[in-house]
N, C-alpha and C positions, 0 to 999 in steps of 0.2 A: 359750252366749255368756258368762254367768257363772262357766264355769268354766274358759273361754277368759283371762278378763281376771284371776280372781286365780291361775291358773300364772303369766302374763305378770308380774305386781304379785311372787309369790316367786322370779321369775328375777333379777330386779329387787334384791331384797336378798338373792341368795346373791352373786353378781358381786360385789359390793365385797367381804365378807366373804373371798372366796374370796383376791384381792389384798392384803387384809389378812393374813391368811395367809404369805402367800407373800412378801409383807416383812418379816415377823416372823419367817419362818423363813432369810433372807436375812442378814437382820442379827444372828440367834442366829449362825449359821456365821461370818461374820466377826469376833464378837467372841470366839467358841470357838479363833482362829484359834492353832495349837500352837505357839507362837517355839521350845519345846526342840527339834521336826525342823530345825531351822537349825543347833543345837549343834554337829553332827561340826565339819561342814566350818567352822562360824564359830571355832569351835576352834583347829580347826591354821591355819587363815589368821590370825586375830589372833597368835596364839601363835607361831607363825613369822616375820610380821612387826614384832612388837617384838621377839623374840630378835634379830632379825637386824638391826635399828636398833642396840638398845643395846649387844651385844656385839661389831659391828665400831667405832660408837662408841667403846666404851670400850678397845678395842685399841689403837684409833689413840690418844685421849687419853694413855694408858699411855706407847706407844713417844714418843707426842712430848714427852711428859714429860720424856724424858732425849736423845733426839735429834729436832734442830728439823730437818732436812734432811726437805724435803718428798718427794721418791723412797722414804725407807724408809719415812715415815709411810701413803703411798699401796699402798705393795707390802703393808705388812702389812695394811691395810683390806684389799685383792684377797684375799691369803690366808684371810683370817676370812672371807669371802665363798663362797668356796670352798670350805671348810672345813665352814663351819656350814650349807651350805645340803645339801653332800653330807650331815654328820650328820643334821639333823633331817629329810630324805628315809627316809634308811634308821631313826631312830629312831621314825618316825612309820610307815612298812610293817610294822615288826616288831612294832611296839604293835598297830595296827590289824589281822592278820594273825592271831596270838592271840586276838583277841577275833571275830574269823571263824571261828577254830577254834573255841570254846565257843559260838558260836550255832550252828555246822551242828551238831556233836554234839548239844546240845539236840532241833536238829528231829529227826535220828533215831532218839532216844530217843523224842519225842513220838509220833513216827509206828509206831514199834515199839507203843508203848503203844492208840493207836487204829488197831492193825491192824485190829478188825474194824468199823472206824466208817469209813463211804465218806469218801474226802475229796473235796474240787471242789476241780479243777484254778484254778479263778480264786483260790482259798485259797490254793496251793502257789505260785500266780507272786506273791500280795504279799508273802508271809515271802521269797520270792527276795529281790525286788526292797528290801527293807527291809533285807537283812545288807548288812555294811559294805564297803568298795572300799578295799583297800587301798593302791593303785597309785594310785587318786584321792585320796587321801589325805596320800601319800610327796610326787605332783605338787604341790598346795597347797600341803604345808608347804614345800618347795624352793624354789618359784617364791614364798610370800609373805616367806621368810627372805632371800631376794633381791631382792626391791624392797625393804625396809626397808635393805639394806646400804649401799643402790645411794644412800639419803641421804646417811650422814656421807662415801661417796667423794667423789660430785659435789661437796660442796659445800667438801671439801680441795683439790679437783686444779687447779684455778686462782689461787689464793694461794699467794704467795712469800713475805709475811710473816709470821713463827712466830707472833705473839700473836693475829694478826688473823686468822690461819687457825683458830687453836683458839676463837676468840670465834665465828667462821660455822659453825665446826660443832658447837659448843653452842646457837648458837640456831636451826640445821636442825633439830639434833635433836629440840631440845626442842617445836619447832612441828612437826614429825612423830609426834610422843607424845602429841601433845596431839591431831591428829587422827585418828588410829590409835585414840586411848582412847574420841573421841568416836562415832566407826565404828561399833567392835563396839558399844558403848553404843547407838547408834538402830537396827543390825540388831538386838541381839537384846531391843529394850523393856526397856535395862537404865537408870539416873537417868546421866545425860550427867556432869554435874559430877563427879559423885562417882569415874567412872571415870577422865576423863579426870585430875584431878589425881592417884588413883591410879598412872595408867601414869606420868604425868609426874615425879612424887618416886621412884617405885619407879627410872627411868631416870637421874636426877641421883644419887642415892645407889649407884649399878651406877660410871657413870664417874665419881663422886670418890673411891670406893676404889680403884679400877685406877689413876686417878691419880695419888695419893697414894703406894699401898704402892709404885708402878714409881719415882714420882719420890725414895722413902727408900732402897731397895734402892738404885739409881742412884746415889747419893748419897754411899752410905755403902763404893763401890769395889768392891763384889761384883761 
């Protein structure tokens, strides 16, 4: 009976310890949590969609620089859209694509080198599943180069006044930069402020030299 009631009394204090455990290893794992596996893709998504903001942005600034006619200023935003989304599609497969080639060779080699060491197949499907997609990759950066374009268009194609169209889509943009900077900034636990003013001067300094040099060139009868 006595030996009944103190097992009972140590089941008693392993229980919570045990829960203790298993919270503390709960919240290691959570705080262990890797934001650099977000990198590929948070990558070419941010990266495609400020390309694609601030260089149809700054296109259109440019041409309207020297012509106020709202048809050329929209066709050439569509162009850049077009343009850059095909680019960084294909600049972003052939990047990503080469660096699939130097991972599969590696495992080759690895595996040549541990010919006589058994592998487990559940080992050979995460190195799979770990190399890079290049075609998922190409998709992102086209598809994010393209919602960022699809700003400074929208926010030209219904203004028919020159100053007042170039004033709305300086301030799309610049409230698109500003979100955009503070995005990638909370996906990848990066300081908000610092990014977001980051993308935002990095994007004013982009459209007042396309500005500028289009509106001197223009200018000067070339």
């Amino acid at each position: 009976m006595a030996s009944d009631h103190s097992s009972l009394n140590q089941t008693k204090l392993v229980l919570p310890n045990n829960d203790l455990e298993q919270q503390e290893t709960v919240e290691v794992e959570t705080k262990d949590f890797d934001y650099s596996k977000r990198s590929q893709w948070l990558r070419a998504a941010v990266l495609g969609a400020n390309d694609g903001l601030v260089s149809t942005a700054s296109l259109m600034m440019g041409v309207g620089a020297v012509k106020q006619d709202i048809k050329v200023m929209i066709l050439t935003g569509f162009a850049g859209l077009v343009a850059g989304a095909c680019s960084m599609a294909i600049g972003e497969f052939v990047s990503v694509y080469s660096q699939l080639d130097i991972e599969v060779a590696q495992m080759k080699r690895d595996n040549e080198r541990d010919n006589g060491r058994h592998r487990d197949e559940e080992e050979d499907e995460k190195e799979k599943e770990s190399l890079p997609n290049p075609i998922h990759a190409a998709a992102a950066s086209a598809l994010a180069f393209s919602v960022g374009a699809m700003v400074p268009l929208l926010a030209a194609s219904f203004i028919r006044e020159y100053k007042v169209r170039l004033g709305v889509v300086l301030g799309a943009v610049s409230f698109a930069l500003v979100v955009f900077g503070w995005l990638g900034a909370v996906l990848g636990k990066a300081p908000t402020l610092r990014s977001c003013v980051r993308v935002l001067v990095g994007g004013w300094v982009a459209m007042a030299i396309t500005f500028g040099l289009t509106k001197l060139i223009g200018s000067s009868g070339l």
